[in-house]
N, CA, C and O of each residue as an XYZ file, in Angstrom:
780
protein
N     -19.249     -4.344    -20.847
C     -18.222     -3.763    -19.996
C     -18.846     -3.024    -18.810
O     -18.254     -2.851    -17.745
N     -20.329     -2.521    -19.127
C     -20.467     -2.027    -18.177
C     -21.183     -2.311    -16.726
O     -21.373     -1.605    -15.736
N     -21.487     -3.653    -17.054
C     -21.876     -4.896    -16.080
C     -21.037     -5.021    -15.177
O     -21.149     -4.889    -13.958
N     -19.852     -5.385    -16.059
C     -18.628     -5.837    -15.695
C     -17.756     -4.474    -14.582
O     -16.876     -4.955    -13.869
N     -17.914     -3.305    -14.471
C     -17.651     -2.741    -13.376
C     -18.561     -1.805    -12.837
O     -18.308     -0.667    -12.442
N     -20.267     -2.734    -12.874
C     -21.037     -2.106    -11.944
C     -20.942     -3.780    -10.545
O     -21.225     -3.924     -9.355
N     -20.454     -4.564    -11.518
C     -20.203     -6.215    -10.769
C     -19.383     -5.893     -9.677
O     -19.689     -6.161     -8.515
N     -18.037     -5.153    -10.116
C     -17.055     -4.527     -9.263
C     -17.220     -3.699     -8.319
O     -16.592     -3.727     -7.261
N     -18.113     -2.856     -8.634
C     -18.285     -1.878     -7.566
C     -19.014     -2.357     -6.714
O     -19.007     -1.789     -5.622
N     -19.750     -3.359     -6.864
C     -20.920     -4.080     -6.062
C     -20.222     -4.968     -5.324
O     -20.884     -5.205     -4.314
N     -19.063     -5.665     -5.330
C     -18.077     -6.440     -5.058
C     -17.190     -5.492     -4.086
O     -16.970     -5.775     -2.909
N     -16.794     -4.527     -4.625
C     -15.783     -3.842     -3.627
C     -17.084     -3.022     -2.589
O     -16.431     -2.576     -1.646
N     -17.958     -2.800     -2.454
C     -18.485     -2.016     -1.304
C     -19.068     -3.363     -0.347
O     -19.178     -3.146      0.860
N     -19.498     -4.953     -0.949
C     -19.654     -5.920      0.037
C     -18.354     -6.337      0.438
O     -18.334     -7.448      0.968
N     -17.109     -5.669      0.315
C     -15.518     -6.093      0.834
C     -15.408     -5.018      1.533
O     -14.451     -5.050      2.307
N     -16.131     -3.918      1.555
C     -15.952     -2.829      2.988
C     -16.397     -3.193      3.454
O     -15.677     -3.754      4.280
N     -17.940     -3.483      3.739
C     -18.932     -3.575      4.729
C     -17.993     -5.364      5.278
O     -17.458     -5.486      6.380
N     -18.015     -6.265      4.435
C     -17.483     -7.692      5.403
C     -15.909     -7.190      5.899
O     -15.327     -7.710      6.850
N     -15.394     -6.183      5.144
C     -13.944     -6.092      5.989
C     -13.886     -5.296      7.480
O     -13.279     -5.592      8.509
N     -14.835     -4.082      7.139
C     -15.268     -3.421      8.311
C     -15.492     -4.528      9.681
O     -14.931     -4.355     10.763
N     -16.413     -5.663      9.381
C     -17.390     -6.239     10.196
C     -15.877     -7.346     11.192
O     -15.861     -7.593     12.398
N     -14.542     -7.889      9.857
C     -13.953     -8.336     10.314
C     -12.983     -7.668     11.405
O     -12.682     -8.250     12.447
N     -12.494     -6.304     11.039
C     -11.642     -5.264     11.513
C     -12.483     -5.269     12.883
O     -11.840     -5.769     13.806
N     -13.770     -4.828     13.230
C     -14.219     -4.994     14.305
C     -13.936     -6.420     15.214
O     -13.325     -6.400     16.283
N     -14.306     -7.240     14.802
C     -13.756     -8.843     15.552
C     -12.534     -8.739     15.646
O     -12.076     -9.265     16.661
N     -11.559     -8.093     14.742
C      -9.906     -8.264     14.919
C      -9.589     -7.142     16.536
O      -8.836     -7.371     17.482
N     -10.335     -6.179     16.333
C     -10.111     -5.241     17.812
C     -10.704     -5.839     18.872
O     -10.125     -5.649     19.942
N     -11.887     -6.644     18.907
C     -11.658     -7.288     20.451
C     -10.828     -8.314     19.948
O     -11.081     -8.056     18.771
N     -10.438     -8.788     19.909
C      -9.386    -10.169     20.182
C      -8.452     -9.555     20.528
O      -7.985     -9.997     21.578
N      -7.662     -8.263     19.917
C      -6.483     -7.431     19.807
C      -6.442     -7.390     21.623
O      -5.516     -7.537     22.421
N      -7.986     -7.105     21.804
C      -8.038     -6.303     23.140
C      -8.285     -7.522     24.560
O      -8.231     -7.527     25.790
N      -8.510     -8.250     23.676
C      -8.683     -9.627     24.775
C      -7.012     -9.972     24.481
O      -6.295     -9.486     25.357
N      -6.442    -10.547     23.656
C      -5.006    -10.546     23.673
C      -4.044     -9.915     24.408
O      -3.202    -10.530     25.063
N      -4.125     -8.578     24.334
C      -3.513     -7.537     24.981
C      -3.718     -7.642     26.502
O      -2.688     -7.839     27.145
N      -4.959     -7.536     27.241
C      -5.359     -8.123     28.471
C      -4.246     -8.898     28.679
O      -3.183     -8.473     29.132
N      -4.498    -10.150     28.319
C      -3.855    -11.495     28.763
C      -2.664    -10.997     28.319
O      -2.228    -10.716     29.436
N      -1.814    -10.674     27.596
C      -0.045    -10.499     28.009
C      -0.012     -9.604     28.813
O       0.766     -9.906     29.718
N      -0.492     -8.578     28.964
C       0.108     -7.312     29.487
C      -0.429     -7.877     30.996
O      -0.575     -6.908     31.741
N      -0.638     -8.669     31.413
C      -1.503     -9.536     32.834
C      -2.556     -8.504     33.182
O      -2.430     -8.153     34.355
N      -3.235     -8.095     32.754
C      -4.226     -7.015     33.259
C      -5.563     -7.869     33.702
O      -6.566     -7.273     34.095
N      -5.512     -9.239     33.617
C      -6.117     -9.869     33.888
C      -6.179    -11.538     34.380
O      -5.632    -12.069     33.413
N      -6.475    -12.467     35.172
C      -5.875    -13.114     35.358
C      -5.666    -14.513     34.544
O      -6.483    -15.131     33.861
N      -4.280    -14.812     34.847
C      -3.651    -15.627     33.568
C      -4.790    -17.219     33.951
O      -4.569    -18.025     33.048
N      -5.459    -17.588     34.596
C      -6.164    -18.882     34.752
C      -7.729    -18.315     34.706
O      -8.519    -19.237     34.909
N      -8.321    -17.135     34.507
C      -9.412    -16.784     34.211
C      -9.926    -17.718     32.737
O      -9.185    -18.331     31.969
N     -11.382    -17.580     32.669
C     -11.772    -17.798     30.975
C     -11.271    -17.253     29.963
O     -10.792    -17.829     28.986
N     -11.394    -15.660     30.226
C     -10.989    -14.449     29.275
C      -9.163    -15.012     28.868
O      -8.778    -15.259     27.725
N      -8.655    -15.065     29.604
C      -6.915    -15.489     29.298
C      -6.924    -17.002     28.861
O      -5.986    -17.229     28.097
N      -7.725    -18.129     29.127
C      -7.572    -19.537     28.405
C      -8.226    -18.878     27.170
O      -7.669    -19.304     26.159
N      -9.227    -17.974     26.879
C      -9.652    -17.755     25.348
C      -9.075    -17.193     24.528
O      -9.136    -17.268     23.301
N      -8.108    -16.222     25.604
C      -7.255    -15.333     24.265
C      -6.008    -16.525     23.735
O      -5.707    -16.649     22.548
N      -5.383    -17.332     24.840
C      -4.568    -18.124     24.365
C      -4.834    -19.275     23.514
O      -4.021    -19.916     22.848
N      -6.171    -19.456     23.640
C      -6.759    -20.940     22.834
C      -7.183    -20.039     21.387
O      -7.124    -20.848     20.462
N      -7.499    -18.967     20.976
C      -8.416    -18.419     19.831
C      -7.271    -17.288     19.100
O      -6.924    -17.173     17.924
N      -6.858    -16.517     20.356
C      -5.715    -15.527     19.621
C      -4.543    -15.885     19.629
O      -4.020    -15.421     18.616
N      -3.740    -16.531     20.283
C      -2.212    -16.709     20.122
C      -2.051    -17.425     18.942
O      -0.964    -17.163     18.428
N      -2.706    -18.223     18.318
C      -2.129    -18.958     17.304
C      -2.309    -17.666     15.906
O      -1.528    -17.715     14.955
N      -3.289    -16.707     15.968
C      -3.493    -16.094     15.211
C      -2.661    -15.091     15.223
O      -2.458    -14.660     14.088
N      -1.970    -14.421     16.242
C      -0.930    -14.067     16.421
C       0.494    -13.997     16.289
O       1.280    -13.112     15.951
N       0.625    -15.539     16.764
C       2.102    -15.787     16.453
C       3.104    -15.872     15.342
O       4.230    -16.363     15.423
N       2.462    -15.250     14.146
C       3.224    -15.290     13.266
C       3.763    -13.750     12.970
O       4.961    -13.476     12.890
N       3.172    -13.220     12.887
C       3.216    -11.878     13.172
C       3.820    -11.269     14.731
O       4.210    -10.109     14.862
N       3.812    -11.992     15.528
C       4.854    -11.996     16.472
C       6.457    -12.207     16.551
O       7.387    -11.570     17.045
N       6.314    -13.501     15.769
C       8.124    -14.081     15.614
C       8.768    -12.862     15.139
O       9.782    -12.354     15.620
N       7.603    -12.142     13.451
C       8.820    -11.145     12.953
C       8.654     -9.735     13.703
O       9.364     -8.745     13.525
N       8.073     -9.799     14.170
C       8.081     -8.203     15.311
C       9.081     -8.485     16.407
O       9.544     -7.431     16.844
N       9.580     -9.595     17.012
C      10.139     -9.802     17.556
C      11.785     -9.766     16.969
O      12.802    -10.005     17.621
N      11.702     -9.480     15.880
C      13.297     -9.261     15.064
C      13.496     -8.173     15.461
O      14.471     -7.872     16.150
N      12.376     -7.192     15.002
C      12.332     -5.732     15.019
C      12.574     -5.435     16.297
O      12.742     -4.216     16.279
N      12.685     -5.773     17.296
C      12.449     -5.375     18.767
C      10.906     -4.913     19.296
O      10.520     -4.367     20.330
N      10.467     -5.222     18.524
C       8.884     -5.380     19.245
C       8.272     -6.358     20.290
O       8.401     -7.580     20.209
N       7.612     -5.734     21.251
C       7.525     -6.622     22.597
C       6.141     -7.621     22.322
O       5.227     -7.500     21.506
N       6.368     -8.498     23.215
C       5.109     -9.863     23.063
C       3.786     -9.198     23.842
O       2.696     -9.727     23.623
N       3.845     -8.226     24.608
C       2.781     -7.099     24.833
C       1.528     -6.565     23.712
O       0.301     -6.654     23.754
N       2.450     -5.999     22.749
C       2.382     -5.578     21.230
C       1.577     -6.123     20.944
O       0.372     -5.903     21.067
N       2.227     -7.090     20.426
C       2.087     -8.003     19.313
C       0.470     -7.967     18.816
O       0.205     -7.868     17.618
N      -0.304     -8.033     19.573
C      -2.010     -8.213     18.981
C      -1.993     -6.968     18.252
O      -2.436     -7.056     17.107
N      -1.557     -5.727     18.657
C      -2.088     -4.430     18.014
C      -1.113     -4.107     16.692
O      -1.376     -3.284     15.816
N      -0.139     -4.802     16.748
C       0.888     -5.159     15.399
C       0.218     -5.532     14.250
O       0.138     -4.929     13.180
N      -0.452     -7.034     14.725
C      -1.217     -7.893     14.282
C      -2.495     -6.917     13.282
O      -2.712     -6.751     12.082
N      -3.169     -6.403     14.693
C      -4.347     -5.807     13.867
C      -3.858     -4.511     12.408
O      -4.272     -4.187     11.295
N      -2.547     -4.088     13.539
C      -2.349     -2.709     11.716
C      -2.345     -3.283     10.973
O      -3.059     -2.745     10.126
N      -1.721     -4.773     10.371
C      -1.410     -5.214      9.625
C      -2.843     -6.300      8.216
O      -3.041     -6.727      7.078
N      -3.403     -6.117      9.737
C      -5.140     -6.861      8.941
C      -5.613     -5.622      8.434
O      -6.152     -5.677      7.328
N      -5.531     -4.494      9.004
C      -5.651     -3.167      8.422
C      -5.245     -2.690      7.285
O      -5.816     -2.108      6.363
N      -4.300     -2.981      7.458
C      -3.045     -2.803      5.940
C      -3.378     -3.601      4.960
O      -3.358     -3.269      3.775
N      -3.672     -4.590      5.345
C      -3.834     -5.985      4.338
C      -5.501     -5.758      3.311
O      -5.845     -6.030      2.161
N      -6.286     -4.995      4.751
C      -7.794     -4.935      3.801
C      -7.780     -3.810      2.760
O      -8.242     -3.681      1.626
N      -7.067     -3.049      3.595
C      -7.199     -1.606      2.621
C      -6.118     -1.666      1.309
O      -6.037     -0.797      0.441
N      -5.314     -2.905      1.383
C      -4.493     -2.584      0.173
C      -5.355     -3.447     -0.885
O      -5.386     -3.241     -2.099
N      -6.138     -4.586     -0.091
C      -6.496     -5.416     -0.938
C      -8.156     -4.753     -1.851
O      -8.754     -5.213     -2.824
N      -8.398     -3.697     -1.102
C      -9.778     -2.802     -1.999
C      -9.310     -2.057     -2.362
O     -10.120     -1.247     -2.811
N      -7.729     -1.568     -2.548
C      -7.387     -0.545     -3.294
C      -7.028     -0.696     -4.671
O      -6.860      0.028     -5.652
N      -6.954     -2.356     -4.265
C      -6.104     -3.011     -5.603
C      -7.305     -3.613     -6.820
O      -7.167     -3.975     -7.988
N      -8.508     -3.513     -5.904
C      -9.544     -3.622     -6.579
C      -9.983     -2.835     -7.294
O     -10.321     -3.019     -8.464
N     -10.057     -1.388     -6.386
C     -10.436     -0.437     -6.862
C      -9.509      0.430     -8.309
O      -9.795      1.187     -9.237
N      -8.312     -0.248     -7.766
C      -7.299      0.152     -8.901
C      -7.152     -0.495    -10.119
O      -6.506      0.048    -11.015
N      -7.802     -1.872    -10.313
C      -8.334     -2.345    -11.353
C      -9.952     -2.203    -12.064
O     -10.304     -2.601    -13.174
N     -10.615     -1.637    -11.218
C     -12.000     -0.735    -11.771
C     -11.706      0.071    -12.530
O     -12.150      0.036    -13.677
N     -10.614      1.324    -11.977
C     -10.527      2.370    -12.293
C     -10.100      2.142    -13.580
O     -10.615      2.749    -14.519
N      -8.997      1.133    -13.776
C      -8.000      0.656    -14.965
C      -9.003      0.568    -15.780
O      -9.009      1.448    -16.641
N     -10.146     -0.436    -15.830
C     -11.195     -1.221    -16.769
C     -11.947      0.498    -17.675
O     -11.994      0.803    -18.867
N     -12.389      1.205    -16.479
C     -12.993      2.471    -17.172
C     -12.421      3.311    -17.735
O     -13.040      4.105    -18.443
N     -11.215      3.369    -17.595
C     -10.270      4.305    -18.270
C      -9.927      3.760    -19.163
O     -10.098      4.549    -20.092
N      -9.313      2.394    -19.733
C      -9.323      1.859    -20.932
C     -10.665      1.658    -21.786
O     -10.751      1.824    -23.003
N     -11.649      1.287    -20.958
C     -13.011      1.510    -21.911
C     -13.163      3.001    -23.206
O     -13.459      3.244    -24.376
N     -12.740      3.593    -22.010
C     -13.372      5.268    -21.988
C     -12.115      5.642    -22.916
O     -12.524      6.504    -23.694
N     -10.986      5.412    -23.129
C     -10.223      5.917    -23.777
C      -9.942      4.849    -25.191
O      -9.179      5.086    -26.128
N     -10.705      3.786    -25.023
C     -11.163      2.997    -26.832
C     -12.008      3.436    -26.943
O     -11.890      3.555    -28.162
N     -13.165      3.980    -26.695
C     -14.152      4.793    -27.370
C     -13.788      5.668    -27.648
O     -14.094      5.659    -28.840
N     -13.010      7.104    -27.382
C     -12.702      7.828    -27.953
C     -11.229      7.719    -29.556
O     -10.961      8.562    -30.412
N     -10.756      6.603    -29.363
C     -10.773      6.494    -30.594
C      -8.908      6.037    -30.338
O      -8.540      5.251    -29.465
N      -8.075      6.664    -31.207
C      -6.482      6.639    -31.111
C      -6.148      7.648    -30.409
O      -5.235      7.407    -29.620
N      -6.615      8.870    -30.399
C      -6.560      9.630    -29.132
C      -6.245      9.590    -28.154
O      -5.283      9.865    -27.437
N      -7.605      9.022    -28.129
C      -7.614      8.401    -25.989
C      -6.719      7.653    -25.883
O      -5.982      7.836    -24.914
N      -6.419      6.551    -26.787
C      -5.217      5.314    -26.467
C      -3.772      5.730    -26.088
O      -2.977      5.235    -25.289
N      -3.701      6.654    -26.805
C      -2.207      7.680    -26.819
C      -2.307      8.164    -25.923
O      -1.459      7.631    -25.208
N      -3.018      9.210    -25.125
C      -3.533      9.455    -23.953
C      -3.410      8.658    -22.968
O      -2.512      9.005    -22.201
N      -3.998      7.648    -22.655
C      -3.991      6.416    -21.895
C      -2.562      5.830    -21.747
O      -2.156      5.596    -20.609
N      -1.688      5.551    -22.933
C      -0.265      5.163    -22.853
C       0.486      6.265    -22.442
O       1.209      5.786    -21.568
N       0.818      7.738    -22.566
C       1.038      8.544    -21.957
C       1.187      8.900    -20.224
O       2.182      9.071    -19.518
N      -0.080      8.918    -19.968
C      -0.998      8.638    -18.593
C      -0.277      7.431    -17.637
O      -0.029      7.633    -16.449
N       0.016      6.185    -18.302
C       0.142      5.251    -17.288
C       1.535      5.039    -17.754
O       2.069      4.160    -17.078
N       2.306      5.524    -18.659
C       3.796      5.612    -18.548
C       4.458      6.180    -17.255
O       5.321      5.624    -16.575
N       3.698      7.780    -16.988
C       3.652      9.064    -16.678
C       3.965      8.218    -14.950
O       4.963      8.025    -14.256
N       2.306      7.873    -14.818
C       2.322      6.675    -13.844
C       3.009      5.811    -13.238
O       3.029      5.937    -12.013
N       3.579      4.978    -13.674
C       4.724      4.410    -13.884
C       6.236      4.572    -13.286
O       6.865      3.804    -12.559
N       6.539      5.611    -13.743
C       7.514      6.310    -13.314
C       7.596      7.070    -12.214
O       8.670      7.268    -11.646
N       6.316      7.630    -11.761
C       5.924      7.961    -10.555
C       5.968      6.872     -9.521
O       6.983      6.641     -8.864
N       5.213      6.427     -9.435
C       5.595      4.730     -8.854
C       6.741      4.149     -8.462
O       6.819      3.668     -7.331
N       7.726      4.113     -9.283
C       8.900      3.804     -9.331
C      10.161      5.254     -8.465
O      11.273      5.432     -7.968
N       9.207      5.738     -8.738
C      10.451      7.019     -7.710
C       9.784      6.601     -6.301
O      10.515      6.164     -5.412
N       8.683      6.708     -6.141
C       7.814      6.350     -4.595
C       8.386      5.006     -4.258
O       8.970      4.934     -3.177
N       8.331      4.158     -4.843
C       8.743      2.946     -4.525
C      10.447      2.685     -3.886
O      10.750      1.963     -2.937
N      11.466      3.596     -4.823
C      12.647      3.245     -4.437
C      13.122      4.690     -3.150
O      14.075      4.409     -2.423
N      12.507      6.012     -2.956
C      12.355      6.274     -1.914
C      12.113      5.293     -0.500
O      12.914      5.155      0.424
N      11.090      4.819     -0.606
C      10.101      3.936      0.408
C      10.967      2.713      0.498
O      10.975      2.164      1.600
N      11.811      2.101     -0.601
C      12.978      0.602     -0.307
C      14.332      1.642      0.516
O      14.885      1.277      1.554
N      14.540      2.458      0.059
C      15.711      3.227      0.549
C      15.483      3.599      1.830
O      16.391      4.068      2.515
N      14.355      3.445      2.249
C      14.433      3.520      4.000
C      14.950      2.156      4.508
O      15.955      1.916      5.178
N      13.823      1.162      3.924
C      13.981     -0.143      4.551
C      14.921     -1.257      4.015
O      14.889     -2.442      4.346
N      15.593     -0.787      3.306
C      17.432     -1.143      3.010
C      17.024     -2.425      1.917
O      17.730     -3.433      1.902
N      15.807     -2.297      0.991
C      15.643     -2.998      0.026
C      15.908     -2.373     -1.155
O      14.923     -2.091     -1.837
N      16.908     -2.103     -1.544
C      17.394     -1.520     -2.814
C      17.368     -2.327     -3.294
O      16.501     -2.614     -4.119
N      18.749     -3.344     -2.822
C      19.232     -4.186     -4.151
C      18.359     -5.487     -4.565
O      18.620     -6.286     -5.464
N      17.199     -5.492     -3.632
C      15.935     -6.113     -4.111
C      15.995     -6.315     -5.526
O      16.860     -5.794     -6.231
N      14.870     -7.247     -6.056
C      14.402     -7.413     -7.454
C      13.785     -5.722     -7.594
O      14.409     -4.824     -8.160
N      12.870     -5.616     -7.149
C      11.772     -4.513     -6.844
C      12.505     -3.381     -6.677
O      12.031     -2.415     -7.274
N      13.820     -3.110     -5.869
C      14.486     -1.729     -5.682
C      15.172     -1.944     -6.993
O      14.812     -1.007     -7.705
N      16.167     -2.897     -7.808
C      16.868     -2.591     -8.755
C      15.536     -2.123     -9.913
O      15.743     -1.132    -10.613
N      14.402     -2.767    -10.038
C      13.119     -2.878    -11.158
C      13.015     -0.943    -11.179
O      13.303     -0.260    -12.162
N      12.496     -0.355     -9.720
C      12.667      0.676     -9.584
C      13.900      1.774     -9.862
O      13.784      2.991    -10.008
N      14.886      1.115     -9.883
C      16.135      2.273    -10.202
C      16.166      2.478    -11.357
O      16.394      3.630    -11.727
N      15.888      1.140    -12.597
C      16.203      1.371    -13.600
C      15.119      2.109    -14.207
O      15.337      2.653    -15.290
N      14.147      2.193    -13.745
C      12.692      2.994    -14.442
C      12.647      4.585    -13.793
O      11.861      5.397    -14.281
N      13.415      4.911    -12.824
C      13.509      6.576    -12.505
C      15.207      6.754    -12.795
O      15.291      7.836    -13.377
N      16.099      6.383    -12.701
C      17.677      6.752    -12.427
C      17.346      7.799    -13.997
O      17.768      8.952    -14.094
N      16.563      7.127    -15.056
C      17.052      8.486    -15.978
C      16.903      9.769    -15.654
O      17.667     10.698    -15.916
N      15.532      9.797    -14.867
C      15.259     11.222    -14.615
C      15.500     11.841    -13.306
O      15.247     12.923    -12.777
N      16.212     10.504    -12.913
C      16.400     11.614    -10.857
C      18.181     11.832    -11.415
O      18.509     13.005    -11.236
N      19.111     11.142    -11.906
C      20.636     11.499    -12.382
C      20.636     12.861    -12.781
O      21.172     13.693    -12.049
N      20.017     13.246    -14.019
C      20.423     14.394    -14.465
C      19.769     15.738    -13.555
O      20.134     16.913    -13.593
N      18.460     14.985    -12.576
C      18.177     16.285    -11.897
C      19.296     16.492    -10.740
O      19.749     17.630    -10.623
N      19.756     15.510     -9.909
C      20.568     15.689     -8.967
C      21.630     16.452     -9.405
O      22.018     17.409     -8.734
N      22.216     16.102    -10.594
C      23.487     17.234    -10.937
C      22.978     18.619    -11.011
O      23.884     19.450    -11.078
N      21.387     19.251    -11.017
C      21.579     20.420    -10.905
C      21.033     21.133     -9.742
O      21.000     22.349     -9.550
N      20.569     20.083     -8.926
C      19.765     19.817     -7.351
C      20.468     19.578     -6.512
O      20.701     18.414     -6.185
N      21.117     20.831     -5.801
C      21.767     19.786     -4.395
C      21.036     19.410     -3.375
O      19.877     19.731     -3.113
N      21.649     18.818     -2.888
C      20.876     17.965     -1.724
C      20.908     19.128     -0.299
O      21.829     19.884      0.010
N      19.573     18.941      0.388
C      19.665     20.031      1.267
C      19.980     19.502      2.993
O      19.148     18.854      3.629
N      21.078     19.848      3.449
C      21.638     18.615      4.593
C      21.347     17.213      4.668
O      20.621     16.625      5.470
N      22.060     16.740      3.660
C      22.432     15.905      3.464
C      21.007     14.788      2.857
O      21.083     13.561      2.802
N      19.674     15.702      2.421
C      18.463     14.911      2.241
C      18.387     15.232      0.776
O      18.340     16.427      0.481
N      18.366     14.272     -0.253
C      18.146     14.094     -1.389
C      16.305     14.390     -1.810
O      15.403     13.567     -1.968
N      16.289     15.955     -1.892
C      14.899     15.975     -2.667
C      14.673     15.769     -3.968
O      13.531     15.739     -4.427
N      15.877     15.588     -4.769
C      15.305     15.074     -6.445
C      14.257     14.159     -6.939
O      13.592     14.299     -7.965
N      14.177     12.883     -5.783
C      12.353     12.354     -6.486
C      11.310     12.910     -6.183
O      10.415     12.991     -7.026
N      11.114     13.554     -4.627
C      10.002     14.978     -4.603
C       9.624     15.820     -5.906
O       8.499     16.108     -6.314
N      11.011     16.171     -6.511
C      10.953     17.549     -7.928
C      10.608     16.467     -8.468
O       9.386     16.585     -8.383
N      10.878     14.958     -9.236
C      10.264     14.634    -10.296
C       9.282     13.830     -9.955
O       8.696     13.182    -10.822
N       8.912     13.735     -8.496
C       7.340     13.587     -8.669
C       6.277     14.192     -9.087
O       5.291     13.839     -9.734
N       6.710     15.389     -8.506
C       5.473     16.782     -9.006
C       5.822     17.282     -9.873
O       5.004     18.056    -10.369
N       7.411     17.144    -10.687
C       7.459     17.748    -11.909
C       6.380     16.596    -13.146
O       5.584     16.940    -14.020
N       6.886     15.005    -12.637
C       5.661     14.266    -13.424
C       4.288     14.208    -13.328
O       3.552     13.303    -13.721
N       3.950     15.393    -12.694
C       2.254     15.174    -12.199
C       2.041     16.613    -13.143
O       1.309     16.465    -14.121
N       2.598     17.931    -12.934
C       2.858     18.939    -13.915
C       2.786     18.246    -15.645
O       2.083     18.478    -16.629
N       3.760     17.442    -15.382
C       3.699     17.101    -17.205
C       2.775     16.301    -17.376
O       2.324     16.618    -18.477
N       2.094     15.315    -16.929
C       1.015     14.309    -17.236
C      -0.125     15.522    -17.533
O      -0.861     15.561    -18.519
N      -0.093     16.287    -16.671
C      -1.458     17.506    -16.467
C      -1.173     18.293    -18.065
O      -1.953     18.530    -18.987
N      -0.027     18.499    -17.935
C       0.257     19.476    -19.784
C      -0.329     18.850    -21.034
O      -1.179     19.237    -21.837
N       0.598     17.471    -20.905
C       0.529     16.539    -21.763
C      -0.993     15.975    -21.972
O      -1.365     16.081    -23.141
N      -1.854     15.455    -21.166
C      -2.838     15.620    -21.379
C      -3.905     16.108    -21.327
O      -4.963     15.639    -21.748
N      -3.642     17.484    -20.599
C      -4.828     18.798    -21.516
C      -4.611     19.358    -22.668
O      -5.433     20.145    -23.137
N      -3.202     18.966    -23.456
C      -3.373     19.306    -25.322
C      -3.854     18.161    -25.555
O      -4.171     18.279    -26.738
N      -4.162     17.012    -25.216
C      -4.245     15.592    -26.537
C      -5.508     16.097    -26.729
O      -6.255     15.591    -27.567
């Protein structure tokens, strides 16, 4: 096992250093792109046949849906890049969030039924946290009745219902998953400094 997430860690720091190296290539193109729409340069130059021959196709998909949003064809490259941004850092987090998983289940079967109880506790605790963050974060972007927003209602509604009846809402802003976020970070912390 313990090969197995020194393999990982060796894996996720050559996915910074090659994501870093890509994130850099994604900002000039962003910036050669940007040039050429915003005309800051001229549209029959090299620099503007390269951004249109190398970046627009890499672009344009991530354009069409920014263009729902009201986002301008100006944009669009630096859209593009948050989103390679977004994409690397979720994708080493998700790595990193399965490292973490591997050592904490290691570490909590060695200690015995304990730790396991602990561990199921912990990522219940988890869980539910998640699920309040999650249907906050759909409740902006009008994905409730999603698979994912209903998955989320039914895994917090027990514990945000009975707090709202004694929580009012303060102009008109519902803080009850705030209280049972940090009230579930309070109890995970209780709960497992007795086990």
């Amino acid at each position: 096992m313990a090969e197995l997430i020194r393999g990982i860690d060796r894996l996720i720091e050559a996915l910074r250093g090659g994501f870093t190296l890509v994130l850099l290539v994604g900002v000039a193109l962003a910036t050669v792109a940007w040039l050429e729409r915003s005309r800051r340069v001229n549209a029959f130059s090299a620099l503007a046949k390269f951004a249109r021959r190398v970046c627009d196709p890499l672009i344009a998909p991530i354009e069409k849906r920014t263009a729902r949003f009201g986002g301008t064809h100006e944009n669009a490259p630096w859209i593009a890049l948050l989103v390679l941004l977004l994409f690397g850092a979720l994708f080493v987090g998700v790595l990193g969030f399965v490292r973490d998983l591997l050592v904490t289940t290691y570490y909590a079967g060695s200690r015995g039924p304990g730790g396991l109880l602990r561990l199921a506790l912990s990522s219940a605790i988890a869980i539910v946290q998640i699920a309040v963050i999650a249907r906050v974060v759909m409740s902006w972007f009008g994905g409730t009745y999603s698979r994912l927003g209903r998955l989320a209602f039914t895994l917090s509604e027990w514990l945000l219902a009975p707090l709202r009846r004694v929580i009012p809402p303060i102009r008109m802003i519902d803080i009850t998953p705030l209280v049972a976020y940090f009230g579930l970070s309070l109890l995970r912390g209780v709960v497992l400094g007795s086990l």
